[in-house]
N, CA, C and O of each residue as an XYZ file, in Angstrom:
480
protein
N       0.822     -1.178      0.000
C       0.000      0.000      0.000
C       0.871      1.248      0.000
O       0.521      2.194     -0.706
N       1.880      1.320      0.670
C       2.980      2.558      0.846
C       4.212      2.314      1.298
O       4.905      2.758      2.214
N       4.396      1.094      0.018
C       6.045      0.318      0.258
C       6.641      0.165      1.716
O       7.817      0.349      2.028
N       5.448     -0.261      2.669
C       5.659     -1.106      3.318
C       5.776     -0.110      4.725
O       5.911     -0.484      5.890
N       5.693      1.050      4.282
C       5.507      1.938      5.603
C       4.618      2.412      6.181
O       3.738      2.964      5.520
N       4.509      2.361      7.892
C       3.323      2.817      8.158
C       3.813      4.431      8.199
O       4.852      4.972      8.577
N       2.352      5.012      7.531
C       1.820      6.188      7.986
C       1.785      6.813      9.387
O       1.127      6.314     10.300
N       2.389      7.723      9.496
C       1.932      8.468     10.917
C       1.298      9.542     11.054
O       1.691     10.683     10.813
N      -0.099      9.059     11.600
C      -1.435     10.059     11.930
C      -0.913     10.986     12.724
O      -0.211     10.665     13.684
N      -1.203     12.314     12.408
C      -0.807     13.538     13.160
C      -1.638     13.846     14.490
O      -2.790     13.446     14.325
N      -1.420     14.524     15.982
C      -2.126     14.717     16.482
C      -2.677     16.172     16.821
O      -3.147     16.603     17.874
N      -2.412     16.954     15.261
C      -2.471     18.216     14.444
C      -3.707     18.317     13.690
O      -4.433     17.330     13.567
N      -3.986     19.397     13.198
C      -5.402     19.564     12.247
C      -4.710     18.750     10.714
O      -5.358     17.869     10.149
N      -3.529     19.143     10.270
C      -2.656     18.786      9.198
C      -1.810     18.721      9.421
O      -1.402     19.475     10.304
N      -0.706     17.579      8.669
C       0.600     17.406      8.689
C       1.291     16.808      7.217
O       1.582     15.658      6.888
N       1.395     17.901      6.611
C       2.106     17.797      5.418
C       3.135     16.858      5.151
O       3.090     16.043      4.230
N       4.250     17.005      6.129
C       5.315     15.988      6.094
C       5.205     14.848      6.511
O       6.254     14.220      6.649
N       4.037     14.242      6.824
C       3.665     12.822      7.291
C       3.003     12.473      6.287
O       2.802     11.284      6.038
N       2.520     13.525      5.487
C       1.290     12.993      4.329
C      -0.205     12.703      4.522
O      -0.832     11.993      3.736
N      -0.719     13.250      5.543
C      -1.992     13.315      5.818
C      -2.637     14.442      5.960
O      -1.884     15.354      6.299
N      -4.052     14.831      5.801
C      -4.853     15.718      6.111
C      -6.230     15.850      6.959
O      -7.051     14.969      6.703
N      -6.540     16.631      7.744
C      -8.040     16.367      7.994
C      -8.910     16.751      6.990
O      -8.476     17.720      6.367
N     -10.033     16.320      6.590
C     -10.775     16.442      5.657
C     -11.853     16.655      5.928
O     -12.477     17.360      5.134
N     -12.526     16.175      7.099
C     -13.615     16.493      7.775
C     -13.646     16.080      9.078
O     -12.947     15.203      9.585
N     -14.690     16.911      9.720
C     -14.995     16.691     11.080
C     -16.588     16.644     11.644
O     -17.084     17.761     11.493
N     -17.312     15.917     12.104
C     -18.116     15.236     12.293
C     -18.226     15.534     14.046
O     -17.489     15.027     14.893
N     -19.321     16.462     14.287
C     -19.821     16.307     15.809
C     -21.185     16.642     16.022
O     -21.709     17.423     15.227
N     -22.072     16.017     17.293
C     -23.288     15.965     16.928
C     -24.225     14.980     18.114
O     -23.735     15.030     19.243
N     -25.297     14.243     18.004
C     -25.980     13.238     18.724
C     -26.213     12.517     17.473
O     -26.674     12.915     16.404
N     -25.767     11.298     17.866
C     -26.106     10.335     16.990
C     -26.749      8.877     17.661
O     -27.298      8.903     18.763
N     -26.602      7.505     16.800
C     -27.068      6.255     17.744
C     -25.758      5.658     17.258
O     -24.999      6.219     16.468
N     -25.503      4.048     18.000
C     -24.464      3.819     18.047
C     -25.258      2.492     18.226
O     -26.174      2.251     19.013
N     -24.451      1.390     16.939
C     -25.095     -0.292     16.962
C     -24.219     -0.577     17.089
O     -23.154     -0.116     16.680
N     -24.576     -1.868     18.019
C     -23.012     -2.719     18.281
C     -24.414     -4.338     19.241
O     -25.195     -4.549     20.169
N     -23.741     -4.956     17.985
C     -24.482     -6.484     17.939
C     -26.035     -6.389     17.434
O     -26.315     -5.734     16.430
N     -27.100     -7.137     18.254
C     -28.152     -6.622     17.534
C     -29.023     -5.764     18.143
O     -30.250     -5.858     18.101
N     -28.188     -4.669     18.883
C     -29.167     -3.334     19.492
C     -28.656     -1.814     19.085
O     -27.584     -1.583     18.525
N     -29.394     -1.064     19.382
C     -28.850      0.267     19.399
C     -29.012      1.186     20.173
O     -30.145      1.438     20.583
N     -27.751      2.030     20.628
C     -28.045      2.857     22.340
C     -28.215      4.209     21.361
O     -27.877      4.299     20.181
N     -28.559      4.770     21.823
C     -29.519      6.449     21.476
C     -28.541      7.212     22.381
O     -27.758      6.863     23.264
N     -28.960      8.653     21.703
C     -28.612      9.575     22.448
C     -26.994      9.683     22.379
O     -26.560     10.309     23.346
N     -26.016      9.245     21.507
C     -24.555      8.993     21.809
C     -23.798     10.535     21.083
O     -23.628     10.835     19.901
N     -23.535     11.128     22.084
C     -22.791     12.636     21.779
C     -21.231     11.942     20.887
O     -20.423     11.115     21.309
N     -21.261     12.561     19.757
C     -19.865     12.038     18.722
C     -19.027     13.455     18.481
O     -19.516     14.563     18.262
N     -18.092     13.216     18.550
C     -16.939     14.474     17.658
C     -15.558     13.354     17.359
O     -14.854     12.718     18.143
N     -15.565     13.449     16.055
C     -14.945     12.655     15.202
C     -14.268     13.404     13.911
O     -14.917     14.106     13.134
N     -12.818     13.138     13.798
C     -12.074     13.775     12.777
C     -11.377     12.728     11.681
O     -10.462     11.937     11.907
N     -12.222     13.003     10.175
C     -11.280     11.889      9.588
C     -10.279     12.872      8.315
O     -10.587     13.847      7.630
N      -8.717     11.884      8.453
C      -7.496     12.489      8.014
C      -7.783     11.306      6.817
O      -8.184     10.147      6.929
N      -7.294     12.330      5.298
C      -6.489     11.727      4.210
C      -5.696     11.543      4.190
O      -4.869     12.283      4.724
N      -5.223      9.964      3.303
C      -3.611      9.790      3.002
C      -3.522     11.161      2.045
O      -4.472     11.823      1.627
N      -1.940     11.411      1.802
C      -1.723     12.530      0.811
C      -0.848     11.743      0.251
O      -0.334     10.743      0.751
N      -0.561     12.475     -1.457
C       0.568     12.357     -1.824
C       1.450     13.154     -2.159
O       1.112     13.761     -3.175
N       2.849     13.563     -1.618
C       3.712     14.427     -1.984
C       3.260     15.361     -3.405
O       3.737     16.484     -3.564
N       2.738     15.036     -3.941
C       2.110     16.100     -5.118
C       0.978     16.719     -4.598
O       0.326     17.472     -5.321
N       0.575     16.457     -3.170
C      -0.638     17.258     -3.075
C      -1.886     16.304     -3.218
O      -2.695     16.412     -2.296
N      -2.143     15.534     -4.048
C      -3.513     14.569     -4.297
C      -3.860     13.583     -3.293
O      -2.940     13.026     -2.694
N      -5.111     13.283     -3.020
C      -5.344     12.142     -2.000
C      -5.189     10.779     -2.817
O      -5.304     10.468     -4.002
N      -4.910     10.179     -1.758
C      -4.005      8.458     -2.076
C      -5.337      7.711     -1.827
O      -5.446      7.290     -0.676
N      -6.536      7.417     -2.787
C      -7.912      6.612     -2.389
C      -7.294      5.791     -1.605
O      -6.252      5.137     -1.655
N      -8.365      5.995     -0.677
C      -8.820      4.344      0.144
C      -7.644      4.421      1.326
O      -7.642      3.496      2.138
N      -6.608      5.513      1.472
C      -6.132      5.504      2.709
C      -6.733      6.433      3.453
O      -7.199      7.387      2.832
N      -6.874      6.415      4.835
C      -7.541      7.443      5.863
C      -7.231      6.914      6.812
O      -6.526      5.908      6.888
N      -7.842      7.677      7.903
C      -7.862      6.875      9.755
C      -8.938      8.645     10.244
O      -8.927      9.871     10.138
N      -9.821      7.285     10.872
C     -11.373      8.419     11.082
C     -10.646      8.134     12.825
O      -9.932      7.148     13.012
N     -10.890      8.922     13.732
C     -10.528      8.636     14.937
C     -11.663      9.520     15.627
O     -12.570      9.976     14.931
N     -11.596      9.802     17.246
C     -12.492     10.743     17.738
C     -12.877     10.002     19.232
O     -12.330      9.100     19.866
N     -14.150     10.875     19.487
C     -14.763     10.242     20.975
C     -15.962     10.368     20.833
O     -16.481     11.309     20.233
N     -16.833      9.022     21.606
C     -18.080      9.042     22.071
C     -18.432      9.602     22.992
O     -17.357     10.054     23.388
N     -19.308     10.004     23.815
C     -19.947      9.743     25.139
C     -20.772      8.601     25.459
O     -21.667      8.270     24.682
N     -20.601      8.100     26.304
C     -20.979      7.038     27.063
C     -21.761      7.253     28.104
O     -22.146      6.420     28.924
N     -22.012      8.498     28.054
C     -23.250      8.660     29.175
C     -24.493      7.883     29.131
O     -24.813      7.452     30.239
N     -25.316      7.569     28.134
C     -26.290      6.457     27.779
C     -26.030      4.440     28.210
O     -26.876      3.545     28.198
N     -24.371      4.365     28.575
C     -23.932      2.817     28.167
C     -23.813      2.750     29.939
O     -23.428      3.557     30.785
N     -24.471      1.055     29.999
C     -24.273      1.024     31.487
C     -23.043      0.329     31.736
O     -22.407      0.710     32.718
N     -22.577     -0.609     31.052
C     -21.941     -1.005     30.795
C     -19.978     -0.971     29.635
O     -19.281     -1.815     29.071
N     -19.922      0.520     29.870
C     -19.036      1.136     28.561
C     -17.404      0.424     28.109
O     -16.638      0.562     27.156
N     -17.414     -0.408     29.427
C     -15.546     -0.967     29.522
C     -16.210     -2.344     28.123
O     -15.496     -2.592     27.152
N     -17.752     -3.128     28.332
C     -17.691     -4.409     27.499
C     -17.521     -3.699     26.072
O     -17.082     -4.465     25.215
N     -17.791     -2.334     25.623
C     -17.483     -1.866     24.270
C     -16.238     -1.958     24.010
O     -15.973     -1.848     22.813
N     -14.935     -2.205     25.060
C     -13.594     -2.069     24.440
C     -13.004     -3.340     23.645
O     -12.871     -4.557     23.773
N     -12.701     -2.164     22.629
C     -12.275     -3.406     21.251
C     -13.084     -3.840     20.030
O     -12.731     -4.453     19.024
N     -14.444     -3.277     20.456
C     -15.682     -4.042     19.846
C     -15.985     -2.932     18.616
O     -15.979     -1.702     18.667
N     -16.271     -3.907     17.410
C     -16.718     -3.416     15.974
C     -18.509     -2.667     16.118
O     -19.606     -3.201     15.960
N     -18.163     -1.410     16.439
C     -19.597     -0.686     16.428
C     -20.056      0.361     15.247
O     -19.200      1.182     14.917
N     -21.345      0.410     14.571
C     -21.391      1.321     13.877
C     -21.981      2.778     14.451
O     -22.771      2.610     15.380
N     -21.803      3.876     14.161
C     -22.010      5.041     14.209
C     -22.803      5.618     13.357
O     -22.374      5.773     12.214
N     -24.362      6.151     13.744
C     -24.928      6.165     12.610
C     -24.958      7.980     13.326
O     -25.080      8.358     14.491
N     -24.788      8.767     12.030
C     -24.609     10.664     12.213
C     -26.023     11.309     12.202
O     -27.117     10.874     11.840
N     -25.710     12.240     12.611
C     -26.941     13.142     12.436
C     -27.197     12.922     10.876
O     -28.217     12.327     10.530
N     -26.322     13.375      9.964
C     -27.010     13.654      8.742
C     -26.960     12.341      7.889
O     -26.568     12.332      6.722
N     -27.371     11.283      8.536
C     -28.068     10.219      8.032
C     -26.533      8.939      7.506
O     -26.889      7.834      7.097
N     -25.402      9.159      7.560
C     -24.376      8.671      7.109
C     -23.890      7.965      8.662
O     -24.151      8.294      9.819
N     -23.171      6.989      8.150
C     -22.353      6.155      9.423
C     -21.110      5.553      9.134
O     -20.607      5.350      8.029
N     -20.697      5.306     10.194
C     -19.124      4.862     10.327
C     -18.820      3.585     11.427
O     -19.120      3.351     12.598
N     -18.270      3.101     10.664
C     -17.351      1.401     10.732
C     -16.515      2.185     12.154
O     -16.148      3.317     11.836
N     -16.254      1.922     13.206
C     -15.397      2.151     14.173
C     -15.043      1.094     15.333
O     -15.993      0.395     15.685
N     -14.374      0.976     15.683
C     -13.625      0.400     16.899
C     -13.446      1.204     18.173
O     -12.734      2.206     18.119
N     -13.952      0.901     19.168
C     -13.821      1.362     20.537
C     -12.509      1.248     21.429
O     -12.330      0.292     22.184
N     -11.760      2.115     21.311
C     -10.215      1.862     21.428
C     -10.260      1.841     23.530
O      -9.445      1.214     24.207
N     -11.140      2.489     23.965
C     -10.801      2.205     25.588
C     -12.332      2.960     26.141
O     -13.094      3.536     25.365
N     -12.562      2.822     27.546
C     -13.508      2.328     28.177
C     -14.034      4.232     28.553
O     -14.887      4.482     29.405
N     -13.276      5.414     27.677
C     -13.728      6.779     28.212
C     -14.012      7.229     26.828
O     -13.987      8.440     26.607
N     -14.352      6.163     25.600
C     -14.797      6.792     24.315
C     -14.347      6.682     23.145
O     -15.045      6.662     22.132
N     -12.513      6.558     23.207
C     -12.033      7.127     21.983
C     -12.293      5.774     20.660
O     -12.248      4.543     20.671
N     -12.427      6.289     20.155
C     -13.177      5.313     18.675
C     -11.859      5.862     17.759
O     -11.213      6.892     17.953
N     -11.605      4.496     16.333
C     -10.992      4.780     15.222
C     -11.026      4.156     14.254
O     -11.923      3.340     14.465
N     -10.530      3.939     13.037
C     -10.888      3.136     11.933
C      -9.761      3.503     11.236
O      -9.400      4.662     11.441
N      -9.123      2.874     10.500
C      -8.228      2.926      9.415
C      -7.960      2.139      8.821
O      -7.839      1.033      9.347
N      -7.712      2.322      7.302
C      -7.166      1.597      6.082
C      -7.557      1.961      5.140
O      -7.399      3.149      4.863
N      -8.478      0.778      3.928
C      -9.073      1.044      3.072
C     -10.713      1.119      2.875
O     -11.706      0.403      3.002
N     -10.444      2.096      2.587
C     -11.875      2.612      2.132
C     -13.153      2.438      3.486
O     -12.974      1.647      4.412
N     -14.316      3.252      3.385
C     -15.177      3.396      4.574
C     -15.749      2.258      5.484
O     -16.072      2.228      6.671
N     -15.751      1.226      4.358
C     -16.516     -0.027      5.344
C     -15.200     -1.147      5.524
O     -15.399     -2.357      5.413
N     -14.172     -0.716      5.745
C     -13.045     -1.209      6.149
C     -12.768     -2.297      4.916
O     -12.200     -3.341      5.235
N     -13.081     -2.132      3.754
C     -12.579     -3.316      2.940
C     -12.428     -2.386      1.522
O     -12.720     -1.192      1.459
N     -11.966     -3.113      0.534
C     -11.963     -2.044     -1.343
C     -12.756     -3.322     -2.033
O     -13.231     -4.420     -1.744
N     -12.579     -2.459     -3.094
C     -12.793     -3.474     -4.146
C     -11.342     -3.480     -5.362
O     -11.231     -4.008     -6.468
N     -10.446     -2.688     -4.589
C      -9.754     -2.420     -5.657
C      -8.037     -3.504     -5.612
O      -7.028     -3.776     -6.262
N      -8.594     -3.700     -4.616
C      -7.337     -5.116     -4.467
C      -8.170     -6.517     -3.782
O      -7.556     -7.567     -3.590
């Protein structure tokens, strides 16, 4: 994908010399599925970065969406760690994420939005 190197996500709005960008940012009340239910009410602010390429153009299908939930709604918020949940947004769109620890922070990276391509 990038001769074998990982990318390093900035903890910046942009970082040119790493080759990434933010592209959008996403905050709001949304719902949040994970198995076969869905908890309501889930406060999101979420930032997703483009791969770049030294010419300036985005590199399809690389990114890393990262950010935080609130968990004020979850009685239970530590059994979400690790776990494949979707994020559905205010404006009707959702996101593939992973629950990285037990105070919110969510992320996703690789190819393309639903974590898979069609192009390899």
């Amino acid at each position: 994908m990038n001769g074998g190197r990982r990318l390093q996500w900035p903890a910046s709005r942009e970082s040119p010399e790493h080759g990434v960008k933010l592209v959008e940012e996403y905050r709001g009340v949304g719902a949040l599925r994970w198995r076969q239910g869905t908890i309501g009410a889930i406060a999101y602010r979420i930032n997703r970065y483009q791969g770049m390429a030294l010419s300036g153009l985005p590199v399809p299908g690389v990114h890393r969406i990262e950010g935080t939930i609130t968990f004020a709604n979850v009685a239970d918020a530590a059994a979400l760690v690790g776990a494949d949940v979707t994020l559905d947004l205010e404006d009707g769109r959702s996101l593939a994420l992973t629950v990285a620890d037990e105070h919110g922070r969510v992320l996703a990276e690789g190819h393309g939005p639903g974590r898979g391509c069609s192009c390899c």
